[in-house]
mmCIF file of the N, C-alpha and C atoms, coordinates in Angstrom:
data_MODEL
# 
_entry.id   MODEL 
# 
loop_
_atom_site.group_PDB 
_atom_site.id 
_atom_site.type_symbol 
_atom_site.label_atom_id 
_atom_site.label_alt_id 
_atom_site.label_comp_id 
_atom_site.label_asym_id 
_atom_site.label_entity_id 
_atom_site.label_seq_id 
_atom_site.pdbx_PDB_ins_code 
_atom_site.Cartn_x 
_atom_site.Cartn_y 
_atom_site.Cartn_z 
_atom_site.occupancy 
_atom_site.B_iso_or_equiv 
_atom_site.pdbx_formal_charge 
_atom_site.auth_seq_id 
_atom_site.auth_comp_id 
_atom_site.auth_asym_id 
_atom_site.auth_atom_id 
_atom_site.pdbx_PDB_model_num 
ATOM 1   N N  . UNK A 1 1  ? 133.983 106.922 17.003 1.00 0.00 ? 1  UNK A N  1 
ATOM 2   C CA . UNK A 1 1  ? 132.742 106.622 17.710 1.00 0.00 ? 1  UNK A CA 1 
ATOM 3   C C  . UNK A 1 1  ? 131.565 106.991 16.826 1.00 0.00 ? 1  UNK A C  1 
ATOM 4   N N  . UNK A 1 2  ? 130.495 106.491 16.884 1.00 0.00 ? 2  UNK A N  1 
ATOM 5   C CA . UNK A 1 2  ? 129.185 106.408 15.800 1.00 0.00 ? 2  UNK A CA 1 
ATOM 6   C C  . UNK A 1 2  ? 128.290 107.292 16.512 1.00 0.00 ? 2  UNK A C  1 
ATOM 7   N N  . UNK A 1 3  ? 127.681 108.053 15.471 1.00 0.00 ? 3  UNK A N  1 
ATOM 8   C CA . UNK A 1 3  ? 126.848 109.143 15.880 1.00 0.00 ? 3  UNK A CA 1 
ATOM 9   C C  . UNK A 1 3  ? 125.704 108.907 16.659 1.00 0.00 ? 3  UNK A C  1 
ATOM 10  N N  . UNK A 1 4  ? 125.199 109.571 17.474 1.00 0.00 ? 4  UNK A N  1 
ATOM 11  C CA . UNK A 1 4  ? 123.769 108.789 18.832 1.00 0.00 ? 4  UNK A CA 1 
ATOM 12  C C  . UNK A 1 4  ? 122.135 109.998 17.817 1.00 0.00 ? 4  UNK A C  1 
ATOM 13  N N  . UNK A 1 5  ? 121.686 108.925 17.968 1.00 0.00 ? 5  UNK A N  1 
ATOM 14  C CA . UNK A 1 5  ? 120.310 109.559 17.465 1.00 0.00 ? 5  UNK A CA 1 
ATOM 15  C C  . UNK A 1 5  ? 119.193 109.706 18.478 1.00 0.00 ? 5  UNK A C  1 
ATOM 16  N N  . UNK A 1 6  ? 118.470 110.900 19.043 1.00 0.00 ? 6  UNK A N  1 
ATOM 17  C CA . UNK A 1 6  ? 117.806 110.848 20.139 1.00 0.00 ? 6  UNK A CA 1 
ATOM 18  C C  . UNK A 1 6  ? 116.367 110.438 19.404 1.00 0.00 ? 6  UNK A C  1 
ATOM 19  N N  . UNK A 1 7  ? 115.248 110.135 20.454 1.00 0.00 ? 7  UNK A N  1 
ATOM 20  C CA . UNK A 1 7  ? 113.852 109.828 20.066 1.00 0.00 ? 7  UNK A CA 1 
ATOM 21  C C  . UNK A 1 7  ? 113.598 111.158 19.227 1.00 0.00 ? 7  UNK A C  1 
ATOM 22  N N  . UNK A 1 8  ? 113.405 112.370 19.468 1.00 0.00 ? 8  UNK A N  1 
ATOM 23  C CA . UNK A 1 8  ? 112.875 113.356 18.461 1.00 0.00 ? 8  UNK A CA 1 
ATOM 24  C C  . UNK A 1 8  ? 113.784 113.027 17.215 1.00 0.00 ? 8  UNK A C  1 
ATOM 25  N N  . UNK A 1 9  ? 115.060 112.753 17.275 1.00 0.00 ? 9  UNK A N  1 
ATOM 26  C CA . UNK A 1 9  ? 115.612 112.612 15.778 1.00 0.00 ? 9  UNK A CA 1 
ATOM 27  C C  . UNK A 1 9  ? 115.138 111.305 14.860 1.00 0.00 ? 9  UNK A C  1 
ATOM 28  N N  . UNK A 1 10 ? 115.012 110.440 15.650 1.00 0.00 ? 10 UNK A N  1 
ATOM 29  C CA . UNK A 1 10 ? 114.336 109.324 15.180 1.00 0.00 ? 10 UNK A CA 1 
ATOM 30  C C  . UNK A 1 10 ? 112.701 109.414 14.465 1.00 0.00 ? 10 UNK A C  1 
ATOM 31  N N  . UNK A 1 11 ? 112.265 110.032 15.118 1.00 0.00 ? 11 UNK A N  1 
ATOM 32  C CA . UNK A 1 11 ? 110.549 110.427 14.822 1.00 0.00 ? 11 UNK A CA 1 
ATOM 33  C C  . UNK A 1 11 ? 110.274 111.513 13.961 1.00 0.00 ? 11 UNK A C  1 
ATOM 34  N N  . UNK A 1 12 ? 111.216 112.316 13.871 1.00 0.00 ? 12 UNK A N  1 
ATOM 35  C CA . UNK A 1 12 ? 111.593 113.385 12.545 1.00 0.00 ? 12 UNK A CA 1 
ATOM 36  C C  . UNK A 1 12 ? 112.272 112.677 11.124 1.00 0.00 ? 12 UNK A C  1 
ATOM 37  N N  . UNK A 1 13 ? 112.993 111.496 11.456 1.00 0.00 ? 13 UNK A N  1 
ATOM 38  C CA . UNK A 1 13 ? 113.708 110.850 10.172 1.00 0.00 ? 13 UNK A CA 1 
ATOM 39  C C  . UNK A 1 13 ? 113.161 110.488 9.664  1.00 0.00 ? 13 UNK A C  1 
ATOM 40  N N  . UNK A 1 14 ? 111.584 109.408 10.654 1.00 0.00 ? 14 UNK A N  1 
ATOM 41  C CA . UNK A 1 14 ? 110.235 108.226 9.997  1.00 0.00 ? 14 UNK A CA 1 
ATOM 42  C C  . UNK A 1 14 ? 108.791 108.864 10.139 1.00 0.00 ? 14 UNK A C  1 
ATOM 43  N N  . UNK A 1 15 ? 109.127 110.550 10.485 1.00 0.00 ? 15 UNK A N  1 
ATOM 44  C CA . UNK A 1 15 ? 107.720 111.173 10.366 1.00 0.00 ? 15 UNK A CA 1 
ATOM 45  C C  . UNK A 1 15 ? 106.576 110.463 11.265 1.00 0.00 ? 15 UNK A C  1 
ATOM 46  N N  . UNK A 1 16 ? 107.177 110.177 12.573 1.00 0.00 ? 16 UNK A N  1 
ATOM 47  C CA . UNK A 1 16 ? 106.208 109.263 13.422 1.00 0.00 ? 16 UNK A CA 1 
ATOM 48  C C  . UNK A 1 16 ? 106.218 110.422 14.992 1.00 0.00 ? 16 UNK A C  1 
ATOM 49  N N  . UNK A 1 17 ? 105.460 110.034 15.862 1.00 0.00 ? 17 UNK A N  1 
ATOM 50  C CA . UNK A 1 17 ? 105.309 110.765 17.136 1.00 0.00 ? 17 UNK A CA 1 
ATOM 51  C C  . UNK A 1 17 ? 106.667 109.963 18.031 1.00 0.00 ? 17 UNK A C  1 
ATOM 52  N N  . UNK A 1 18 ? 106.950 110.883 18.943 1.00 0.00 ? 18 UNK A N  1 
ATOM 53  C CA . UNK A 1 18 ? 108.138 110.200 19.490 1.00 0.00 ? 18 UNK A CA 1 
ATOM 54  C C  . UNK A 1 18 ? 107.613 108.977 20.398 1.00 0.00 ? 18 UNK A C  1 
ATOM 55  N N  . UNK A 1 19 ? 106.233 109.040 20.761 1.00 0.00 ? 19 UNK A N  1 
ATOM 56  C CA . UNK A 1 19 ? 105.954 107.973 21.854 1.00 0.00 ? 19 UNK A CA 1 
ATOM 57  C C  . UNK A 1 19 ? 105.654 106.652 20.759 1.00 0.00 ? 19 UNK A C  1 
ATOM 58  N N  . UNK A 1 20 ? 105.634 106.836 19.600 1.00 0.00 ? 20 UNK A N  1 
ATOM 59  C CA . UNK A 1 20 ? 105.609 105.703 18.734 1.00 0.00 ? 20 UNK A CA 1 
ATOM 60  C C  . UNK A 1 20 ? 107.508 104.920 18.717 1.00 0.00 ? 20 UNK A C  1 
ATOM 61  N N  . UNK A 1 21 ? 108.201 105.837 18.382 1.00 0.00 ? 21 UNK A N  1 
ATOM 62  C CA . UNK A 1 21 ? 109.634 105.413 18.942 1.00 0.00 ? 21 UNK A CA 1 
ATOM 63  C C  . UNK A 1 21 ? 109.640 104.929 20.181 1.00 0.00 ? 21 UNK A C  1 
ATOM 64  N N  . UNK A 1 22 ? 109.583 105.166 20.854 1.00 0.00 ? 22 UNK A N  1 
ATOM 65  C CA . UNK A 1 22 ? 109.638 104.322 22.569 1.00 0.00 ? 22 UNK A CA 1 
ATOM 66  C C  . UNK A 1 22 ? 109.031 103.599 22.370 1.00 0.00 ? 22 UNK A C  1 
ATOM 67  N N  . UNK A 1 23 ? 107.997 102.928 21.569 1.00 0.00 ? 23 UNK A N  1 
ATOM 68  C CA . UNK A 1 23 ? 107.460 101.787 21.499 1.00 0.00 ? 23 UNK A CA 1 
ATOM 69  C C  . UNK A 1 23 ? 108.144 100.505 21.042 1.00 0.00 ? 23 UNK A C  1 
ATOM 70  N N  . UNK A 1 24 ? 108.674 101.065 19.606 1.00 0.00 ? 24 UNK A N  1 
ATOM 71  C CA . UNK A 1 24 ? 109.809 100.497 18.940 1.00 0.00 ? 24 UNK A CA 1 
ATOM 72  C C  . UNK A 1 24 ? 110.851 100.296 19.627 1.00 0.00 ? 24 UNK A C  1 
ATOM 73  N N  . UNK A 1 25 ? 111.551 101.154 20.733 1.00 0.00 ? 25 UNK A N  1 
ATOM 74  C CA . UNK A 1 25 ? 112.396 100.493 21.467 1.00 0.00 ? 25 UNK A CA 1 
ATOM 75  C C  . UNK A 1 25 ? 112.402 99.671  22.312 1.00 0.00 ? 25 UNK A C  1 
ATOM 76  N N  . UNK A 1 26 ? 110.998 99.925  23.121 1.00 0.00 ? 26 UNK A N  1 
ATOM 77  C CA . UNK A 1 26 ? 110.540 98.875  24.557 1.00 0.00 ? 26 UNK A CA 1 
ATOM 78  C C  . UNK A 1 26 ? 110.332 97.908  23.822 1.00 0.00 ? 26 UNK A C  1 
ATOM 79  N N  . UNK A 1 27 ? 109.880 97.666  22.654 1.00 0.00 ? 27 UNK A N  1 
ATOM 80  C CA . UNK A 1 27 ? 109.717 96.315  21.817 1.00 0.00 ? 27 UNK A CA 1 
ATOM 81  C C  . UNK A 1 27 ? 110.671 95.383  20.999 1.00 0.00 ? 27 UNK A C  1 
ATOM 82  N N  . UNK A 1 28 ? 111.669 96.103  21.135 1.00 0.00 ? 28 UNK A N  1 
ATOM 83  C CA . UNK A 1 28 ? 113.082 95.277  20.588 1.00 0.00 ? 28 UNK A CA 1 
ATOM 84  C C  . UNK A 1 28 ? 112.925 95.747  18.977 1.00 0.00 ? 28 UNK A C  1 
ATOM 85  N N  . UNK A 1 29 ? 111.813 96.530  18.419 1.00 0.00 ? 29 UNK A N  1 
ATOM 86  C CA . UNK A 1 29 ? 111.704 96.697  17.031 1.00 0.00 ? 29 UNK A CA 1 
ATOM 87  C C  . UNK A 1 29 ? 112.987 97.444  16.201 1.00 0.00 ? 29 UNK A C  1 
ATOM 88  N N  . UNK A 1 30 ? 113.652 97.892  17.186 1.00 0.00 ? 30 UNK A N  1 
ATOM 89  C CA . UNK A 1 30 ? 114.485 99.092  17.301 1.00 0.00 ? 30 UNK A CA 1 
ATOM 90  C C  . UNK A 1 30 ? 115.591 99.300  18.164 1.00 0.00 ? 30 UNK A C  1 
ATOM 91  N N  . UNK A 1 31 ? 116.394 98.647  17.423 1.00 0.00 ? 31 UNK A N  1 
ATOM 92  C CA . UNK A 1 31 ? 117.909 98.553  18.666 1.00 0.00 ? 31 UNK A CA 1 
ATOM 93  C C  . UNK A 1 31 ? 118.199 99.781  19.441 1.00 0.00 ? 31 UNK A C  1 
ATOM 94  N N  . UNK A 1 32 ? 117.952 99.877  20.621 1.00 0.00 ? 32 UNK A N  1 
ATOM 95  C CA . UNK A 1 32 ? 118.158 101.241 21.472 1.00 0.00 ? 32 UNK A CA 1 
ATOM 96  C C  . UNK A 1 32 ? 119.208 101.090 22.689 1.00 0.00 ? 32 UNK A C  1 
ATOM 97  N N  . UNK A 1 33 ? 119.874 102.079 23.128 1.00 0.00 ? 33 UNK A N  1 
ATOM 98  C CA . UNK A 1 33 ? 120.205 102.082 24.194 1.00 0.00 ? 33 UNK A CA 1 
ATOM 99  C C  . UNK A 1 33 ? 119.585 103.095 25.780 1.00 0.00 ? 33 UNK A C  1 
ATOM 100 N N  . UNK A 1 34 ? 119.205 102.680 26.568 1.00 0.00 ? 34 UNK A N  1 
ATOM 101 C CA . UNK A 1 34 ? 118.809 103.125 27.548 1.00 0.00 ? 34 UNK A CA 1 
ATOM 102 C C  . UNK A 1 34 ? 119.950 103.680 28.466 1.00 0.00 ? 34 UNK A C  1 
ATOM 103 N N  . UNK A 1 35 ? 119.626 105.271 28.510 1.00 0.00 ? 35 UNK A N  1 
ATOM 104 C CA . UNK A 1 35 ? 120.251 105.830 29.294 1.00 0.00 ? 35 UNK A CA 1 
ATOM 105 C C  . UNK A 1 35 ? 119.750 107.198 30.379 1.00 0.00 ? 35 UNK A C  1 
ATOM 106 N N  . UNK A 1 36 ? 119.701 106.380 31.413 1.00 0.00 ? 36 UNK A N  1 
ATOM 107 C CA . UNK A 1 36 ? 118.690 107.490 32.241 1.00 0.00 ? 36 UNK A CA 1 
ATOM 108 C C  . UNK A 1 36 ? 117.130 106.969 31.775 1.00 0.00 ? 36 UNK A C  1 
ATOM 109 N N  . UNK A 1 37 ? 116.090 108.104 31.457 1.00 0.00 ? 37 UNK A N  1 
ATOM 110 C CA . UNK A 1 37 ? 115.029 108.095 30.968 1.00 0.00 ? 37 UNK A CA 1 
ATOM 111 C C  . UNK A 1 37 ? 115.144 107.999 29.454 1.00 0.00 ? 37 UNK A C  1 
ATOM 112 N N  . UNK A 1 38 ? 116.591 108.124 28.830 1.00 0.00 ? 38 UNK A N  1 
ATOM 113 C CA . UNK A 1 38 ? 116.628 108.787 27.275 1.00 0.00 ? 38 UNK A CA 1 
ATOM 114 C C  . UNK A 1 38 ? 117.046 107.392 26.698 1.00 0.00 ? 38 UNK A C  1 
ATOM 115 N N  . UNK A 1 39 ? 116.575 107.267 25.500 1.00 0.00 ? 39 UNK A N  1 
ATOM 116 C CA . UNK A 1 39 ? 116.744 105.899 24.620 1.00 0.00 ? 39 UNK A CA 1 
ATOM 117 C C  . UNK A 1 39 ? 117.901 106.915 23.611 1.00 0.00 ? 39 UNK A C  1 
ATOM 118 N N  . UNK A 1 40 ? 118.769 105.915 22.796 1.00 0.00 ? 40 UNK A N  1 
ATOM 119 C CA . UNK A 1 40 ? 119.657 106.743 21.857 1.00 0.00 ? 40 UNK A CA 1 
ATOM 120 C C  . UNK A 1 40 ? 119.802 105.379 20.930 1.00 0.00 ? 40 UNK A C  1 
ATOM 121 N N  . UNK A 1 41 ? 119.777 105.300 19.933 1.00 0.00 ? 41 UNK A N  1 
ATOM 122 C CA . UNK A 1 41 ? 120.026 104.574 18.593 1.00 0.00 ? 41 UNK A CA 1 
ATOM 123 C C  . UNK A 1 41 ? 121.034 105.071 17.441 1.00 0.00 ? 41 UNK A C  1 
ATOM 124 N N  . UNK A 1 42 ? 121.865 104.077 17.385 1.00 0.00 ? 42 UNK A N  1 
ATOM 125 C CA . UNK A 1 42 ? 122.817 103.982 16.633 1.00 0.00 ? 42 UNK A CA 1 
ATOM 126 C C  . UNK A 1 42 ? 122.609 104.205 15.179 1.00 0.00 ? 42 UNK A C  1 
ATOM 127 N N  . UNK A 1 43 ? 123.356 104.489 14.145 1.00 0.00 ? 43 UNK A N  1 
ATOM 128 C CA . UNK A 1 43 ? 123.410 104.702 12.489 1.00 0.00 ? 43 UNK A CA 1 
ATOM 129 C C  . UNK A 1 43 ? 123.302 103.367 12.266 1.00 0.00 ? 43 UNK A C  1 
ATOM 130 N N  . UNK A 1 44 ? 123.661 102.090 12.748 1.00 0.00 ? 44 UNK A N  1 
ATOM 131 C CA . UNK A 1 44 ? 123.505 101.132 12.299 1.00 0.00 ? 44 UNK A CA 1 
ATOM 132 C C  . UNK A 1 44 ? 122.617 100.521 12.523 1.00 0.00 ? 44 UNK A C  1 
ATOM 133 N N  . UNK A 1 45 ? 121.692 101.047 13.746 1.00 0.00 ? 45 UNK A N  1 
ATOM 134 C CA . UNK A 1 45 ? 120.700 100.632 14.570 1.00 0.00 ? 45 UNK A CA 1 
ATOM 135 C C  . UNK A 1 45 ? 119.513 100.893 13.349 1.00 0.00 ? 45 UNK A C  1 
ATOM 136 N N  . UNK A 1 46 ? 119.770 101.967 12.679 1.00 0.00 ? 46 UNK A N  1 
ATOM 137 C CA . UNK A 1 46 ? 118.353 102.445 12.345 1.00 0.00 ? 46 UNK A CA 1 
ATOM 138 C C  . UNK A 1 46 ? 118.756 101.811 10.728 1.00 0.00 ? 46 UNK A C  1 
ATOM 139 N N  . UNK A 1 47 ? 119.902 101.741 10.006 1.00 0.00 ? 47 UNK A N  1 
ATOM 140 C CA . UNK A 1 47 ? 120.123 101.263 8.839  1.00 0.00 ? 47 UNK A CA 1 
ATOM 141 C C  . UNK A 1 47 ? 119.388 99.642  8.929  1.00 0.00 ? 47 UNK A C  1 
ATOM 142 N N  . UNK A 1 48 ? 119.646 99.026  10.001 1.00 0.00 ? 48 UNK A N  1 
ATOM 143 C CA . UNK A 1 48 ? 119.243 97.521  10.027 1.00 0.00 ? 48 UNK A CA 1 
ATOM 144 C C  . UNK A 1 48 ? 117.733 97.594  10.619 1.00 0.00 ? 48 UNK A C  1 
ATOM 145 N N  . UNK A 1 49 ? 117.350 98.370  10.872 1.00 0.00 ? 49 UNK A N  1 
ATOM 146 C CA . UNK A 1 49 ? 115.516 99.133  10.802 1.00 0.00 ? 49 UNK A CA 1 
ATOM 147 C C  . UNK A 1 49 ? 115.295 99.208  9.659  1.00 0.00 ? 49 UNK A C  1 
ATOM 148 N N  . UNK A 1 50 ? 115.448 100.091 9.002  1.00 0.00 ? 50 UNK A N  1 
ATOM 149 C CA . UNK A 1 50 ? 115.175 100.388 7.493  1.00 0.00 ? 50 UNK A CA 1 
ATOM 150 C C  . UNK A 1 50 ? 115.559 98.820  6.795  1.00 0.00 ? 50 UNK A C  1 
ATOM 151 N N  . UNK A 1 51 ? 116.809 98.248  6.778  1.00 0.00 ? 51 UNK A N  1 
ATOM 152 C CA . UNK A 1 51 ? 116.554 96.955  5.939  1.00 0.00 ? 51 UNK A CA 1 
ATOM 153 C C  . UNK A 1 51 ? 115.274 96.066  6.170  1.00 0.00 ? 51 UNK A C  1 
ATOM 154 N N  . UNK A 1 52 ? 115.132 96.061  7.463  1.00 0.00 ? 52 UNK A N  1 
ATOM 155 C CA . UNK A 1 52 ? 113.462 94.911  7.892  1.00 0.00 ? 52 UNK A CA 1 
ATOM 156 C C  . UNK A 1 52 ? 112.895 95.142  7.255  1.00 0.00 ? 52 UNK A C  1 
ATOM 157 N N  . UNK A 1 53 ? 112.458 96.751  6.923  1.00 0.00 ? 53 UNK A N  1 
ATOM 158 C CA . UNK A 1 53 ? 111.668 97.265  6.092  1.00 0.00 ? 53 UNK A CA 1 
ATOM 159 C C  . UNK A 1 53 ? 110.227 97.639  7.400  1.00 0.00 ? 53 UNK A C  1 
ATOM 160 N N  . UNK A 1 54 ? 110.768 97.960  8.373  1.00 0.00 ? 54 UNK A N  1 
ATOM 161 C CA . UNK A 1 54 ? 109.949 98.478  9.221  1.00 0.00 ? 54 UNK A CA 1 
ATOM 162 C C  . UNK A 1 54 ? 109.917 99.752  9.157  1.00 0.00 ? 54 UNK A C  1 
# 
């Protein structure tokens, strides 16, 4: 199973505020999964982020 990345880990990796991540996710910028209130993104989620070059 592939490791889950929460919004603070995400916003610590790209040096961004976490409500900038929830943006990226409510926007499709950022493959997320919704669970509860908590978004979680995949290693591959964020590798095919980084390729866009977003």
């Amino acid at each position: 199973m592939e490791e889950l990345y929460t919004c603070k880990d995400v916003a610590e990796r790209y040096k961004v505020k976490i409500p900038t991540v929830w943006t990226w996710a409510r926007t499709g910028k950022l493959k997320a999964t919704k669970l509860g209130k908590t978004y979680y993104f995949t290693a591959a989620a964020l590798r095919e982020f980084e390729a866009a070059g977003k």
